[in-house]
C-alpha positions in Angstrom: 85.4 102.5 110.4 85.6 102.9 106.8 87.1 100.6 104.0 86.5 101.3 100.4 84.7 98.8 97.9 87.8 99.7 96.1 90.1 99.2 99.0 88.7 95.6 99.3 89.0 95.1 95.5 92.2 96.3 93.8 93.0 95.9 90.1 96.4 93.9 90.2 98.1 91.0 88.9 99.1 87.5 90.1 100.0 85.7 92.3 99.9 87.1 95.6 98.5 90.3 96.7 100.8 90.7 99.6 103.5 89.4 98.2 103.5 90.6 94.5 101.0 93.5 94.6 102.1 94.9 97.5 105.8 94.9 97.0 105.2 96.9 93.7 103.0 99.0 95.9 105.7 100.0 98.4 108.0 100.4 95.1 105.7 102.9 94.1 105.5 105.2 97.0 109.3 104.7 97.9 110.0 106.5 94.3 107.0 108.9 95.4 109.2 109.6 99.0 112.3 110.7 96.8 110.3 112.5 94.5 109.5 114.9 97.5 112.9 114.7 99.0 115.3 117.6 98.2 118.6 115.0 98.1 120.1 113.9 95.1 120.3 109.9 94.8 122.6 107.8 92.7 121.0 104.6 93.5 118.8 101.6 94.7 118.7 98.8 97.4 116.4 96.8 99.1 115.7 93.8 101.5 112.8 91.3 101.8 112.1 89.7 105.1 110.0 87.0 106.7 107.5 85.8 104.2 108.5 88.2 101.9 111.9 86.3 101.9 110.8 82.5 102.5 108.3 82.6 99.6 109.4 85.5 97.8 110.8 83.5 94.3 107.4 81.7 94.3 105.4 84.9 94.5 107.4 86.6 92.3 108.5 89.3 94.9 112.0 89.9 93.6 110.6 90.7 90.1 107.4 92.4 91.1 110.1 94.7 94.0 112.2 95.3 90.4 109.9 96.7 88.6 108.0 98.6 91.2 111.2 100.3 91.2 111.2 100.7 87.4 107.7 102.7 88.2 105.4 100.2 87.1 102.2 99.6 89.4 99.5 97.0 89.7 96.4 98.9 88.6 97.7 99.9 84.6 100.5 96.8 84.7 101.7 95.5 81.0 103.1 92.5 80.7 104.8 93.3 77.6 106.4 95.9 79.1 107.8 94.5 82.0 109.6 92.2 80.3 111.2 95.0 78.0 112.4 96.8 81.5 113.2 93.5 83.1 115.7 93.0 80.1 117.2 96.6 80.4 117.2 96.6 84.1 119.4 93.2 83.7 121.8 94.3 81.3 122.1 98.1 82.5 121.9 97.4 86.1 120.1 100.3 86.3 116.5 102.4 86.2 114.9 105.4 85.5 111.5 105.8 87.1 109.6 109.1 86.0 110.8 112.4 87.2 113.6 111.0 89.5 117.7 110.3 87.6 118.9 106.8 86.5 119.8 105.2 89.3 122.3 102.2 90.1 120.3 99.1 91.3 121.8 95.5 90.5 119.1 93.3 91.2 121.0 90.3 92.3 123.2 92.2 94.1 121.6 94.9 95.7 118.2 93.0 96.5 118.4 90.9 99.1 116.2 87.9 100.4 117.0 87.6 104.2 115.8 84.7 105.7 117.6 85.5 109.1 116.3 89.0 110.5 112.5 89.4 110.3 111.0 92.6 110.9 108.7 93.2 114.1 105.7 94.8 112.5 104.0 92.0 110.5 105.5 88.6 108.7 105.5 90.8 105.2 108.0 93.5 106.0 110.4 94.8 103.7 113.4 97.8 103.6 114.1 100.3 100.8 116.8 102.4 100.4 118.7 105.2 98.5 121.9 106.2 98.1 124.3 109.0 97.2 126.8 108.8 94.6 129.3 107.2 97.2 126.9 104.5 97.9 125.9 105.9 101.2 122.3 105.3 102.4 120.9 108.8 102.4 116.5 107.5 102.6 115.4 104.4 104.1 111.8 103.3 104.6 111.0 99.9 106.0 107.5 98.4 104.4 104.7 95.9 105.4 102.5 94.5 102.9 99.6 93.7 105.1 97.4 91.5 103.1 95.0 92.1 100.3 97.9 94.8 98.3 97.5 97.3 101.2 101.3 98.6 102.4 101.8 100.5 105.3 105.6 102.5 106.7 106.6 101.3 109.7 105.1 104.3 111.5 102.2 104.3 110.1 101.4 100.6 111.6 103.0 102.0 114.9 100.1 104.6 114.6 97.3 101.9 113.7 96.2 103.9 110.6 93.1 103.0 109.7 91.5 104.0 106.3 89.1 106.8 108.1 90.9 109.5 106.6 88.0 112.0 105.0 84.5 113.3 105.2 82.0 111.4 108.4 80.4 108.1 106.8 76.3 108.1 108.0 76.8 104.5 108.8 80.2 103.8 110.4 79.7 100.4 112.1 82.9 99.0 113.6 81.7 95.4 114.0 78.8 93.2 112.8 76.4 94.0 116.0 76.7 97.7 115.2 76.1 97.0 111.5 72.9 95.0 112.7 71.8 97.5 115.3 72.1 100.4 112.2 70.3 98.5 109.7 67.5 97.8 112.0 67.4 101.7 113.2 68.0 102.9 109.6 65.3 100.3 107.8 68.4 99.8 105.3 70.1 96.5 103.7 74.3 96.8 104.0 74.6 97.0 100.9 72.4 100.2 101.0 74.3 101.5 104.0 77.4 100.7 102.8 76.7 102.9 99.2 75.5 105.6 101.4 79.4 105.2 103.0 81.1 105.2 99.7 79.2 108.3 98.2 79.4 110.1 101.1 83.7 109.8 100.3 83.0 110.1 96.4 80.8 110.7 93.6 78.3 108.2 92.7 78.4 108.3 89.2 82.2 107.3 89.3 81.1 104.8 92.4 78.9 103.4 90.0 81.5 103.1 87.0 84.1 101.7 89.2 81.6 98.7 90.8 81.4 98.1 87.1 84.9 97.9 86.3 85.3 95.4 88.9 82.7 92.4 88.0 83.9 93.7 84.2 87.7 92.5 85.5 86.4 89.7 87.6 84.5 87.9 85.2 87.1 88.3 82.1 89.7 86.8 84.4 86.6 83.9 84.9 86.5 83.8 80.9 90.4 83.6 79.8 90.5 81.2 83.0 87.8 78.7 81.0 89.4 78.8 77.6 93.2 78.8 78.7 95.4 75.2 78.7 98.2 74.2 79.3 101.2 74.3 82.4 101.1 76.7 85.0 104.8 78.9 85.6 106.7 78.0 88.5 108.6 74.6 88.1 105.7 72.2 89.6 104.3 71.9 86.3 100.9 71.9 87.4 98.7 71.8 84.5 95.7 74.0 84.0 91.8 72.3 84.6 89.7 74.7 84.1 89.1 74.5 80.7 89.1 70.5 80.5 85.9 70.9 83.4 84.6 73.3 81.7 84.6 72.0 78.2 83.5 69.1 79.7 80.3 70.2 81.7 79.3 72.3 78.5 79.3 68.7 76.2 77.4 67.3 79.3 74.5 70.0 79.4 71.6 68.4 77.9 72.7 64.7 78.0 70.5 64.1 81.4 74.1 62.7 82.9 74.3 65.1 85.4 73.7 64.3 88.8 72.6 67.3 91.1 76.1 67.5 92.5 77.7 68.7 89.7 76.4 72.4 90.2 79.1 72.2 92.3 81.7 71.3 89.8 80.2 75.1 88.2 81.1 76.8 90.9 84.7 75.3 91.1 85.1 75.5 87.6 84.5 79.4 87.8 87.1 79.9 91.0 89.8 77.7 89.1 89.5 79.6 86.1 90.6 82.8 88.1 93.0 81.2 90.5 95.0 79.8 87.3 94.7 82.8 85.8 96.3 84.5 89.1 99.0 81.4 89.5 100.1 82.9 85.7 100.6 86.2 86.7 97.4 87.7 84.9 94.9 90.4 86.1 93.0 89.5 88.8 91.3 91.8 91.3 91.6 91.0 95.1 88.8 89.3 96.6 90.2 90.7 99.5 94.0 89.0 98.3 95.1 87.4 94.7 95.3 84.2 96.6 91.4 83.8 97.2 90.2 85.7 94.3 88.2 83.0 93.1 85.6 82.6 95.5 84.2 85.4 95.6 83.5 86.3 91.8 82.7 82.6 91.1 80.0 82.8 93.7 78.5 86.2 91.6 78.6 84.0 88.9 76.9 81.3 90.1 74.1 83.5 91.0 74.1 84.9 87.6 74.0 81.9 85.2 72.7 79.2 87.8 69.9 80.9 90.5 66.9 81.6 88.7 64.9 85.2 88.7 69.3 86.3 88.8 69.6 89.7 87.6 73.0 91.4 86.4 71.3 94.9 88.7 72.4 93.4 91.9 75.7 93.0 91.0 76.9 96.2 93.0 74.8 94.8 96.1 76.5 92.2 96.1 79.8 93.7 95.5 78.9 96.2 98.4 77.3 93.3 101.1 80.8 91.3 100.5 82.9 94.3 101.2 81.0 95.5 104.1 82.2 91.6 105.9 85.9 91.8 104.4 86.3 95.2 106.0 85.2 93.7 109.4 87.4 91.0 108.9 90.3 93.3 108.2 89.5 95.8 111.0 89.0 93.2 113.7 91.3 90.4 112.9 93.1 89.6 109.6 92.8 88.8 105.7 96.6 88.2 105.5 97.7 84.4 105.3 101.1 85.3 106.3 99.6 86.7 109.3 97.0 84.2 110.3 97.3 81.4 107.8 94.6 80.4 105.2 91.3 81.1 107.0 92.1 84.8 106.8 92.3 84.8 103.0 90.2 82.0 101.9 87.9 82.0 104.8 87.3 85.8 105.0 86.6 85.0 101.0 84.1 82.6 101.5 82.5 84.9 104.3 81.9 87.8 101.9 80.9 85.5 98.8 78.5 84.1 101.3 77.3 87.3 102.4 76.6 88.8 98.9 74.7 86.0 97.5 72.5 86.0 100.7 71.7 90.1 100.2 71.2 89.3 96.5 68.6 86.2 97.3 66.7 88.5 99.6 68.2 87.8 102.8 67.7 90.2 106.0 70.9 91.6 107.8 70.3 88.9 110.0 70.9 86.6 107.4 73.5 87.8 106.0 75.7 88.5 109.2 74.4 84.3 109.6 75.5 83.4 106.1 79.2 85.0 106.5 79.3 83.7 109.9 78.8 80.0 108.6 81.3 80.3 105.9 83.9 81.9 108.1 83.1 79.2 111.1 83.9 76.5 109.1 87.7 78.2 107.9 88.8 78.4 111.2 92.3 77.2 111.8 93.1 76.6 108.0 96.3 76.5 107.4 98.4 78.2 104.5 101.0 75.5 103.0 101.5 76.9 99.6 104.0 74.0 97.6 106.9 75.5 96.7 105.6 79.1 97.5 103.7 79.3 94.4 99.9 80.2 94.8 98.9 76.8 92.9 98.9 74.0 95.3 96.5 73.9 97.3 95.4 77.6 96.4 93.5 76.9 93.4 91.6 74.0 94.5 90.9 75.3 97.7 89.0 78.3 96.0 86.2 76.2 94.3 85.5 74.4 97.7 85.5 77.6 99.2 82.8 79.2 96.9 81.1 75.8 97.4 80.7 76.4 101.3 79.9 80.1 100.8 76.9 78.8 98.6 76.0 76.5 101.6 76.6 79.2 103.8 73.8 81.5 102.3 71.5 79.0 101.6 71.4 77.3 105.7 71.1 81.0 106.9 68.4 82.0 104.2 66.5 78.6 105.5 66.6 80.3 109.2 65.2 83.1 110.3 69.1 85.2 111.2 68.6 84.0 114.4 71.9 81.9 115.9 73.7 81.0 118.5 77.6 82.5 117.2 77.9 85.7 116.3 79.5 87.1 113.5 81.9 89.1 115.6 82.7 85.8 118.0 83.8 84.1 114.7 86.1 86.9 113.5 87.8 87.4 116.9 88.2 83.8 117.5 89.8 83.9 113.9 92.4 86.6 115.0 93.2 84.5 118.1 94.0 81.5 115.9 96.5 82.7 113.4 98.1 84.6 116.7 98.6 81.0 118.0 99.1 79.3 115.0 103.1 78.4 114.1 104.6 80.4 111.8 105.9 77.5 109.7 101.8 77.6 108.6 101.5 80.9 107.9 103.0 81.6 104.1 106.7 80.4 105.0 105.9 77.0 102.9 107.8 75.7 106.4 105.2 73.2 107.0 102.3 71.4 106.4 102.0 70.2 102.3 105.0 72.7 101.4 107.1 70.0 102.6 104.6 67.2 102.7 104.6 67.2 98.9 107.6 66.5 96.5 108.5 69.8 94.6 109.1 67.8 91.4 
């Protein structure tokens, strides 16, 4: 089994990885499917379903469909220019994507949210379509946005594509055992297995660059996050705290008022930052989705302004360790909430934060698989309840705590010895069999739980 570093982490923007990224993602290689087709096409429509439909105005799915359409995708977005297109695409009822005619598309008429008919593959499904100059569907591809911005057709979910396309990997563990059995065999970390995978697929001077990239997008979404005020989009009118805490713990440093616990109010400050940032609609990268992209990066951070001896050259170890956990996650269960609810966003999350901090700290692959095991453990059966559909309440919150267990996590299992009695792999599976059983109203339909709890107003 491999999965990319930058599979794990994608470049996007806010709010919702599988509900904003990946509907622009699907955009994108519908306009790439008529490119390659030899018919002529006069226009546009589309469908959301499930999730994609119930929380799709919150998530800005509509708008992020729109101008996937338009040709726009996550990695290069501008705002700036969306909103030009969004303001010709309203009053022409019309695009022009690169290399393909205008076409007729009428967003509120010819995008529809359909709450009634939900798709079989996975909660996130969606349908694209394109017609001839009578209006007749000539190409139709159905979508799934399967958590963390990665989109699969129809078929290709039928087929259980996996991303093993490409050269052998030297260390291709499809669970945490086999990871542990060929770290002891090999004498290597993860993380040093895990670059040994990625080169072996690339070139490891551009490997290199692009780890860099990463933590360079992660921690300037940590930075506009801590100097950013005011009310978040969306009609709650939640306001932004980040930059009060922070402000606030800065004035404090140095007045011996701080009690031990407030380390802890560091580490939130540094997830809230992003997850504002994300609620906005800024650039975030997923950590492995938009709506737990917090924890992991504030956790890195941590390490690198709070743990003593911390040094910036472990940054891609980390990076690596915390992938090497999300992929397991994703292979073997689920880091989609509309699939299996909170713990397989924000849980997974705290698993791989956990994870990377350990590696960095010195921690054996015992410890590691312990520390992410922890974290995870303790997400089991959280449910995801987003208020009004927006990634806000209790998203952003929910991301400091998160990062706060994941820093409990490594430091119990860096206490031990990676000896324990629940295995990683025990944890994950058990995860998959609770957002199976888990009512849909809890999994990203804001049907249930604080989504109707909680006044909208």
């Amino acid at each position: 089994m491999f999965l990319s570093v930058f599979d794990m982490f994608k470049v996007g923007i806010g709010p919702s990885s599988s509900h904003t990224m990946g509907p622009m993602v699907a955009a994108a290689r519908f306009l790439d499917l008529m490119r390659a087709s030899p018919f002529e096409f006069a226009g546009l429509r589309g469908s959301l379903h499930g999730s994609l439909a119930f929380t799709g105005v919150g998530h800005a799915t509509d708008r992020a469909t729109i101008l996937g359409l338009a040709g726009f995708v996550p990695d290069t977005y501008d705002n700036d220019k969306a909103e030009a297109a969004l303001a010709a695409i309203a009053e022409t009822h019309s695009v022009t994507p690169e290399g393909l005619p205008t076409l007729q598309f009428d967003p509120k008429a010819d995008l529809i949210f359909d709450y009634d008919h939900n798709l079989p593959g996975h909660a996130n499904g969606m349908i694209l379509m394109a017609t001839d100059a009578q209006g007749d569907v000539i190409l139709r591809q159905v979508y799934y946005s399967v958590g963390g911005g990665f989109v699969l057709t129809e078929e290709e979910l039928a087929d259980g594509k996996a991303t093993n396309d490409g050269p052998a990997v030297p260390f291709p563990f499809h669970s945490a055992a086999e990871m542990l059995e060929m770290a002891n065999a090999s004498g290597k970390s993860i993380a040093q297995m895990k670059r040994e995978n990625e080169i072996a697929r690339g070139c490891a001077d551009s490997f290199a660059k692009g780890t860099a990239r990463l933590w360079e997008v992660m921690n300037n979404c940590i930075e506009r996050g801590l100097k950013t005020d005011g009310i978040l989009p969306g009609g709650l009118k939640v306001r932004r705290r980040a930059k009060g805490i922070h402000d606030a713990l800065l004035a404090e440093r140095g007045m011996n008022l701080n009690a031990p616990h407030t380390i802890n109010d560091w580490m939130s400050v540094y997830a809230m930052a992003i997850n504002e940032e994300n609620a906005a609609g800024g650039q975030v990268v997923t950590a492995p989705t938009n709506g737990a992209a917090g924890t992991m990066p504030a956790v890195l951070r941590y390490y690198l302004d709070h743990v003593p001896g911390a040094s910036e050259s472990h940054i891609e170890d980390f990076l690596l360790t915390a992938a090497a956990i999300g992929g397991l996650v994703k292979y073997n269960a689920s880091i989609s909430g509309a699939e299996a609810g909170c713990q397989a966003e924000v849980g997974s999350a705290s698993a791989m934060a956990a994870a990377g901090l350990c590696a960095v700290m010195g921690g054996t692959p015992e410890q590691v698989e312990n520390a992410a095991e922890i974290a995870l453990e303790h997400h089991l059966g959280m449910t995801c309840d987003p208020v009004a559909g927006l990634v806000q309440v209790p998203c952003i919150e929910r991301n400091g705590l998160a990062a706060i267990k994941a820093v409990s996590a490594a430091s119990l299992a860096l206490r031990g010895d990676g000896k324990h009695f629940v295995p990683l792999d025990s944890v994950i599976e058990t995860m998959r069999q609770t957002g199976h059983d888990m009512h849909e109203k809890y999994k990203e339909t804001s049907l249930g739980g604080l989504a109707v709890n909680v006044p909208n107003c």
